[in-house]
N, C-alpha and C positions, 0 to 999 in steps of 0.2 A: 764308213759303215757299209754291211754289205746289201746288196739286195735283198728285200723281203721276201720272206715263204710265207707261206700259210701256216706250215707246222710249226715253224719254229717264233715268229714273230704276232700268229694270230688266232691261233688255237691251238693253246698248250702254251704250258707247261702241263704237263699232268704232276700236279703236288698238292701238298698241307699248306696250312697257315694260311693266313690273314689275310696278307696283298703277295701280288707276285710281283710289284716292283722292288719288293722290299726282302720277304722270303726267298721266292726262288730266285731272281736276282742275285740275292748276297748268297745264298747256296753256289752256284755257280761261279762267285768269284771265290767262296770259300773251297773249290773246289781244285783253281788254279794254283791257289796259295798251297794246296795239301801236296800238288804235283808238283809245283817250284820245289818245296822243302822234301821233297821224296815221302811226306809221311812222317817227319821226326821233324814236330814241333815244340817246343817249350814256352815261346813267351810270343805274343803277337800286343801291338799298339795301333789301336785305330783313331784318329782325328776324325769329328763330322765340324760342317763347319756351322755354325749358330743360322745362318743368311740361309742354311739350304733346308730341307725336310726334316732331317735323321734325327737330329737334335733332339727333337718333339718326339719320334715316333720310333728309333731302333730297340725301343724296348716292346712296345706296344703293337707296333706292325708285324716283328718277327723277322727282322733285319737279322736280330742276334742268334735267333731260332736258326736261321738258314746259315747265314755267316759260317757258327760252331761248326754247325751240321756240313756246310761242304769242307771245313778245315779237319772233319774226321772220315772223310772221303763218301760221305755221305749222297744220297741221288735226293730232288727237293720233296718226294713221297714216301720217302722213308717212313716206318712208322716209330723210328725213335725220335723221332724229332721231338715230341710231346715232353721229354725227359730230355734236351739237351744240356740243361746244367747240372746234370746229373753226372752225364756221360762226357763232358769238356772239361768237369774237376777230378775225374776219374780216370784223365788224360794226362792229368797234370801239366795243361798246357794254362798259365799265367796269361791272362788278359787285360788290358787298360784302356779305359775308352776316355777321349780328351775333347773337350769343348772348344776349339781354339777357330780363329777367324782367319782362313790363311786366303782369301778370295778364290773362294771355290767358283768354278764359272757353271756348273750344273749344280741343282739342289741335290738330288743324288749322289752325292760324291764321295768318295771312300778317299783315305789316303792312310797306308796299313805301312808296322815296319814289322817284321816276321822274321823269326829265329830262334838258332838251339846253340847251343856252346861250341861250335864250329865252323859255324855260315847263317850270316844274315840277307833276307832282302828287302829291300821297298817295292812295294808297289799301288797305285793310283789307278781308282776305276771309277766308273758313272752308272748307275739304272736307269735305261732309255724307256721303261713302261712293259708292261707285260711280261716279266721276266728275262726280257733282255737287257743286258749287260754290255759295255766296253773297257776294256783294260786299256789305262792312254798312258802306262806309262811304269818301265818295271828298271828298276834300280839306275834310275836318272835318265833312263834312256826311252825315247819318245818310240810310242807301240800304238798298233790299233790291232786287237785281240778281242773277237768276237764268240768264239767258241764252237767257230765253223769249219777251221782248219785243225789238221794235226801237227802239232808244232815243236821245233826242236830248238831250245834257247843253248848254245853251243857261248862257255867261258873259256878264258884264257888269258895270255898274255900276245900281245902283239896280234891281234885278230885279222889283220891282211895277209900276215904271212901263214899266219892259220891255212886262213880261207885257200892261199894255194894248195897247201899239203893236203886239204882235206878229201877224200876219195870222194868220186861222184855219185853223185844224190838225186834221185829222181824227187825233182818238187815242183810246187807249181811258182813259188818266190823262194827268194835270200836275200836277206838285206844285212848289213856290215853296221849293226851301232857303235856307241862308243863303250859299251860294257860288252857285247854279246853278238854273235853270231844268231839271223833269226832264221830260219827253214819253214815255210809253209807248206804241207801238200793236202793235196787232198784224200790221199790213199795212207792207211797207217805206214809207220816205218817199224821191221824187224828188228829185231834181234841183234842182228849179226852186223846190219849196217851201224847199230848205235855204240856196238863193240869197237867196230872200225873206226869212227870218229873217238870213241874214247882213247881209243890209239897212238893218234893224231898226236904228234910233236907241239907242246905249245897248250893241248886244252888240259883246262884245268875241269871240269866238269859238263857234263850235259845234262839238262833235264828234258823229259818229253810230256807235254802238255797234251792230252788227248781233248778230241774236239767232247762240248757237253751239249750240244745243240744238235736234234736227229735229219735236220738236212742240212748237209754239207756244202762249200762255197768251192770255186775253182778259177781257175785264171780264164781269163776271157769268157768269162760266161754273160750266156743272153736269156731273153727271156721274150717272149710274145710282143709284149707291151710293158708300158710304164706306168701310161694314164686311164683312166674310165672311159675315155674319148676314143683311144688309139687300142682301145679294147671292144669297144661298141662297133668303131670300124672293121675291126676284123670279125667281131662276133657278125655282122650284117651280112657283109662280104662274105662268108661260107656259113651261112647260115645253122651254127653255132650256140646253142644255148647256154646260159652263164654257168651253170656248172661243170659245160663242157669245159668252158674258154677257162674254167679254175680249175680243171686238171690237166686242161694242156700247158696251164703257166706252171703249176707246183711240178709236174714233169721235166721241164725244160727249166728250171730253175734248179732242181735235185740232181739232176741226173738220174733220172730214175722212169722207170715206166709206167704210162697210167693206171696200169693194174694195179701195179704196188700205191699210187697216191688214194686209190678210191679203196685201196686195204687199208691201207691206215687210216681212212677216215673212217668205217664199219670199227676199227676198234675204239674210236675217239667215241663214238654213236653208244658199243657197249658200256664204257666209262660212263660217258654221259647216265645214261640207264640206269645202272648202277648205282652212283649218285643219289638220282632222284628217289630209286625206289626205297632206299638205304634212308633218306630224310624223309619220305613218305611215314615210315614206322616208327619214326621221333626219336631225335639225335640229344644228348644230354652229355654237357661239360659243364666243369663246372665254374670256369674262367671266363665267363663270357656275359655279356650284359643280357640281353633279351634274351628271352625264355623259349620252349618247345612253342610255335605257333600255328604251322600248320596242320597239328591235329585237329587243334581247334578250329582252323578252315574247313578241314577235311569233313568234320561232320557235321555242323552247318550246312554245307554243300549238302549233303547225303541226305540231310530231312529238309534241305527247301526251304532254311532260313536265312538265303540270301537273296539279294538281287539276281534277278534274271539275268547273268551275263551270258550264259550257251557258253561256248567255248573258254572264251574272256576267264571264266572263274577257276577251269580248269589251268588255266594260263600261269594264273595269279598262285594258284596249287604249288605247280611243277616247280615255278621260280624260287616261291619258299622255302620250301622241300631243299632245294640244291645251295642256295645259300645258307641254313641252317646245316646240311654237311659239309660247308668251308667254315662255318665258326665253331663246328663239334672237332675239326682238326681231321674232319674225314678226307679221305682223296676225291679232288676232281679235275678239271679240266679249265685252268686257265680261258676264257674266251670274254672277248679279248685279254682280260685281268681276270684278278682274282676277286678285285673290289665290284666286277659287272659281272663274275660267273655265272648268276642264276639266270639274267635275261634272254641270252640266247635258246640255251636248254630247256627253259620254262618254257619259251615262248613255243620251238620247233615241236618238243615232243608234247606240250600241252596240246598244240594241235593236229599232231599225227596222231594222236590218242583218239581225239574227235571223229576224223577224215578218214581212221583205219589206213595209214599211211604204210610202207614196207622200210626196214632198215634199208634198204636201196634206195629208196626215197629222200629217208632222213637224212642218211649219207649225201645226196643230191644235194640238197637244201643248207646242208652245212658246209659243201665246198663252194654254193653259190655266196654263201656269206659269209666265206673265210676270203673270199678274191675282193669282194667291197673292201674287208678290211683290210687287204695289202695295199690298198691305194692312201689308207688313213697312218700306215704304219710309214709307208715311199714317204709319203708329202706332208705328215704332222707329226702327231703322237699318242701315245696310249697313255702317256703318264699324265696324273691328276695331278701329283706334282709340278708339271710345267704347264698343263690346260687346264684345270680343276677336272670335275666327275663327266664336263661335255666330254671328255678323252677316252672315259671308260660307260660310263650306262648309255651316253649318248652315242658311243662307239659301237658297243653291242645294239642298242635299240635300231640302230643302222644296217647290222649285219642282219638282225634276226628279220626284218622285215622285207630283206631280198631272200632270207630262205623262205619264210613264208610262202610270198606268191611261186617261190621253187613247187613247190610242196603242191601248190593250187593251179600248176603246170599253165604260169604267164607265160606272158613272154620277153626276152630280155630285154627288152626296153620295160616294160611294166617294172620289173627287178629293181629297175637301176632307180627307174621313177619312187620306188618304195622305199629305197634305201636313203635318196636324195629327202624325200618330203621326212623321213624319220630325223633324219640329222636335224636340217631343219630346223623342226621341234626343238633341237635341243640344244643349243647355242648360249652358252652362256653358264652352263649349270655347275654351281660351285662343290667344293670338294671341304666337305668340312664334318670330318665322323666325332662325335658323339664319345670323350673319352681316348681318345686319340686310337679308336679301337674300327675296325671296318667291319659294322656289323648296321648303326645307326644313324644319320638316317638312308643307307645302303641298302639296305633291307626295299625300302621306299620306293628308291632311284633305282632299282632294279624293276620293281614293280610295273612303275612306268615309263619304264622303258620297254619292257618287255606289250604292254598295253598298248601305248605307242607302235609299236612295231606292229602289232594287229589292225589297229587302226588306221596306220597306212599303208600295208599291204590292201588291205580293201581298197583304200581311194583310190590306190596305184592302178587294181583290177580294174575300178571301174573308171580307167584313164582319168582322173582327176588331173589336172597341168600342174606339173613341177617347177617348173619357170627356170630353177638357177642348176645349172650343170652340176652334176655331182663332184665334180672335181674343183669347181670354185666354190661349194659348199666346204668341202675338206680343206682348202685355203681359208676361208673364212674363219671356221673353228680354227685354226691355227693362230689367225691374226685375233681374236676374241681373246683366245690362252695368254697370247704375249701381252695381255692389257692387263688381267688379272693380277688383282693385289696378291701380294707374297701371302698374306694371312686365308686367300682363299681355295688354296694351290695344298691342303691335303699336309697342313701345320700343326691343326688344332687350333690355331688361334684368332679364329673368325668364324662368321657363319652362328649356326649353333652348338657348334663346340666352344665357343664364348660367353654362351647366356649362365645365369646364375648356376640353373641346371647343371648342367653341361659340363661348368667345371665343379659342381658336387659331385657330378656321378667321377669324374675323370680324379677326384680328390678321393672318391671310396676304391675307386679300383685301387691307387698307387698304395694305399694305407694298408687294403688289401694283400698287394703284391708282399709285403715286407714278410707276409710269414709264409708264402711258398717257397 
């Protein structure tokens, strides 16, 4: 796998749907599949295996949503997504999906055979969480395809003797399978070179797989640091504040200069905005379990029929707001998931709203907790799948609460301390939606996480002792995830997605589904 970014591994995706393990995820392999087959699909077969997630959830998550949608070259914010079985029978591309137990070793796991009346392929992928993907494996032949390179899969017969005649190729790899010629580079390939290999004595076809991931991977690349340790040391050492030391990593990890990483994060900041204010004015679809709620917040707030939270209630606002526009199908900002989007956002801009904070600020504050969560992205995971919901609200409640004290200009040690005491909190927390739908109790576990995150950037301000390094806490959650019963792991079938309840409502949705 490659190294984490911030953009691409822990804020962002920018898309629709449900979960980005599941939507943008299959989006993005559905996206590989459309550039294997050039665009001239007809029939595609996907296997999930019972032992992993899908089984339960690629109808309900938006697997299928995203899948179609990158199989008609779709990007995962599209706004047809909303109508993909509309526009996938209108394709006339024929699909079958198979329940079979082939010992899948990630729950995630795709295994797809794809074709038209002249060329078939297989290909095998996994969702690592957060809308990351890995392709392990395309017509027999053992691959690690991340969506970071641009790539040129090179057929034929006799591919060593290929490999000689083939004209020289600026890449960063090439490796010799037993089906395929692979070319990594970092830089696109023209034109004129992909004519020259079609050339080639011997090939029988090339495809070029364009990277779908906005920061790019390259050979020998370095980066600052690995750990929260050997980031602290350097942040000390040139004394470095943590949203410095996160744009000198996403720099040096992009290839790109810090201007351009603190641009892109000012457009993540407007998204984010957007968002909120878009769910602010009450979002309605009508697929979805829970109803408009934050209006109802909203004015309670306004006449003082709530608890005195001060900030806290505006917090609780924002968070609503932004997850009620991930279950309207509106666009937002993956961070970390889709199933934790509202924590972060709720919690930052609920409180730059308060503070009168600057988009430079916000910007600040969300590359301080996009660098927390490359350490949770390096050394664990995002998926509730493999860790339950500690991966995603306990992830974000993590991040948000080192933007916080960003925001409250600590210092980075303070950061790291608020970030550490938020996990902490959150160890353990199962992964079990309501209906096999990521809305209930998500909604919740955003909530507090995002309260959470307030409440230990305070103790963090007011040095309260963290005791456990934040990088043995991110271990920790790791080893907690690997204990976790399969039932609790973002199934449906445990937790309170098991109670009577639970599978009423999960029994009205599917009774439901039959007539859309």
């Amino acid at each position: 796998m490659a190294i984490s970014s911030i953009f691409n591994d822990v804020i962002g995706p920018v898309m629709r749907g449900p979960s980005s393990s599941h939507s943008a995820a299959a989006c993005r392999i559905g996206l590989i599949l459309h550039e294997l087959m050039k665009g001239d699909i007809t029939h595609m077969a996907v296997d999930y295996d019972p032992n992993g997630s899908l089984v339960t959830t690629h109808e309900s998550q938006g697997t299928d949503m995203g899948l179609y949608g990158g199989l008609l070259g779709w990007q995962a914010d599209d706004p047809r997504m909303m109508d993909y079985k509309k526009h996938i029978k209108d394709a006339g591309i024929k699909i079958t999906i198979n329940y079979l137990s082939y010992d899948a070793q990630h729950p995630n796991n795709y295994r797809i055979r794809i074709g038209n009346d002249k060329i078939a392929h297989t290909l095998s992928a996994i969702s690592t969480g957060g809308g990351m993907m890995e392709v392990q494996e395309i017509d027999a032949s053992k691959v690690s395809i991340n969506g970071d390179y641009h790539e040129l899969l090179i057929y034929g017969s006799e591919l060593a003797l290929i490999d000689k005649l083939l004209p020289e190729i600026a890449c960063d790899y090439k490796i010799i399978h037993k089906s395929f010629i692979e070319i990594k580079s970092a830089d696109a390939f023209d034109s004129s070179t992909i004519e020259r290999i079609e050339g080639t004595p011997g090939v029988t076809d090339v495809c070029y797989l364009h990277p779908v991931l906005p920061i790019l991977s390259r050979k020998d690349l370095k980066v600052p640091f690995m750990t929260c340790k050997e980031m602290l040391e350097l942040g000390q050492s040139e004394q470095l504040e943590l949203w410095q030391l996160a744009t000198l990593y996403e720099s040096m990890r992009g290839d790109i200069s810090e201007e351009e990483v603190f641009s892109k994060m000012k457009t993540i900041v407007e998204i984010m905005r957007a968002g909120i204010t878009e769910g602010l004015k009450g979002t309605y679809y009508e697929d979805r379990i829970l109803p408009v709620q934050s209006l109802g917040y909203k004015s309670k707030m306004d006449r003082n029929q709530l608890l005195d939270g001060g900030m806290l209630n505006n917090i609780v606002l924002n968070t609503t707001a932004m997850m009620e526009v991930k279950s309207s199908m509106g666009v937002f900002v993956a961070a970390p998931t889709a199933g934790s989007c509202g924590a972060l956002p709720g919690a930052i801009f609920g409180a730059a709203e308060n503070i009168g904070s600057t988009d430079e600020e916000i910007a600040r504050a969300l590359l301080a907790s996009g660098i927390m969560g490359v350490f949770i992205s390096e050394h664990s995971t995002f998926a509730a799948e493999v860790a339950g919901c500690q991966a995603e609200t306990g992830a974000g409640g993590s991040m948000a609460a080192a933007g916080l004290v960003t925001l409250m200009n600590g210092s980075l040690e303070q950061c790291v301390a608020a970030a550490s005491l938020a996990l902490q909190n959150s160890l353990g927390i199962v992964c079990d939606p309501i209906g096999n739908r990521v809305e209930a109790p998500c909604l919740g576990k955003n909530v507090m996480a995002a309260s959470n995150a307030m409440s230990c950037a305070n103790m963090a301000l007011a040095n309260y002792e963290h005791l456990i390094p934040y990088d043995e806490v991110v271990q920790s959650m790791k080893e907690v995830g690997d204990m976790m019963a399969h039932e609790l792991t973002c199934t449906g079938l445990g937790g309170l997605a098991a109670t009577p309840t639970g599978k009423a409502i999960e029994a009205k949705l599917k009774e439901k589904a039959k007539y859309c």
